[in-house]
C-alpha positions in Angstrom: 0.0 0.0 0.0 1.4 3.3 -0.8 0.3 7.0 1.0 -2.0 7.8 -1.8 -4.0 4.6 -1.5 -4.0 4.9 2.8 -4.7 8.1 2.1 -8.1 6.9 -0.2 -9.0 4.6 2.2 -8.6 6.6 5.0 -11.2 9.6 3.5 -13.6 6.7 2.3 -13.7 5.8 5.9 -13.6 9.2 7.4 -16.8 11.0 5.2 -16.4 14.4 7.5 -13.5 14.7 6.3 -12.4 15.7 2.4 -9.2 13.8 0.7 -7.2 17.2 1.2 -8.0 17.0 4.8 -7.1 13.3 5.2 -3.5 13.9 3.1 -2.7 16.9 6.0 -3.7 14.4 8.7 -1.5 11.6 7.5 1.1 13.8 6.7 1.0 15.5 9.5 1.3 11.8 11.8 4.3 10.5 9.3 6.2 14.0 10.3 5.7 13.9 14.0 6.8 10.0 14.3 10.2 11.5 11.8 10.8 14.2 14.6 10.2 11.8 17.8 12.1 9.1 16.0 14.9 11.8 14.9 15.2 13.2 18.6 15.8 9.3 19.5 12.7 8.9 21.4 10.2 5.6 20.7 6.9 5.2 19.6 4.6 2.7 20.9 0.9 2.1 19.0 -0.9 -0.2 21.2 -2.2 -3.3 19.0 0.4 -2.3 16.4 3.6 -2.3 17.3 6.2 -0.1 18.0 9.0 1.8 16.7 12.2 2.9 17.8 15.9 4.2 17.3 18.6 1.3 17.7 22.6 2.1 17.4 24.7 0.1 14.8 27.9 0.1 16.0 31.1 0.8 13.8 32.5 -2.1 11.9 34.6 -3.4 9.2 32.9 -4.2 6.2 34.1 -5.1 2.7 33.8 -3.3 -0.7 32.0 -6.4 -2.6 33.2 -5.1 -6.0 37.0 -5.0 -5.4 37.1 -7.0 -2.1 39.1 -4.3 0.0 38.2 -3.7 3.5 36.5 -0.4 4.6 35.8 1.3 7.7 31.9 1.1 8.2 30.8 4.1 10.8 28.6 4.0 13.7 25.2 4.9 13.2 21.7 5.0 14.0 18.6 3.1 12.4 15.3 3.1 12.8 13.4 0.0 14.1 9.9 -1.5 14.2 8.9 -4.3 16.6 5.4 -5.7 15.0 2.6 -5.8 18.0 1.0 -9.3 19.7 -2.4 -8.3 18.3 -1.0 -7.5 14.5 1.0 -10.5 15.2 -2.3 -12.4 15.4 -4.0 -10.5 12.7 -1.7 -11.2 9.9 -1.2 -15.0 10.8 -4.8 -15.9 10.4 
């Protein structure tokens, strides 16, 4: 599913509210998890899961066309952890 089509089903759903309305809602929610996720905090959507920053530590790694070894840098990645109930959902 792509943001256009939650966005479709969303104001389908939702008949108060016009598809303009819906895309500034969504959009709106995706920017706010970017900025709690950016400041490193976590997320947590009951009966959904949650998401949240983890640190990859620096390590070597290897350049796969020539073979030489490289210097890969610390950094941080975002993480989701799929909820019991979602879980459930999906394996039906």
């Amino acid at each position: 599913m792509t943001k256009s089509e939650l966005i479709g089903q969303v104001s389908e759903k939702a008949k108060n509210f016009t598809p303009k309305d819906v895309e500034v809602i969504v959009n709106s929610i995706f920017e706010s998890m970017a900025e709690t996720l950016a400041k490193g905090d976590g997320i947590e959507i009951r009966g959904f899961g949650s998401f949240k920053v983890k640190e990859r530590a620096a390590r070597k790694g290897r350049n796969p066309k020539t073979g030489e070894t490289i210097d890969v840098a610390a950094k941080k990645v975002p993480f989701f952890k799929v909820g019991k109930e979602l879980k459930e959902m999906v394996n039906k």
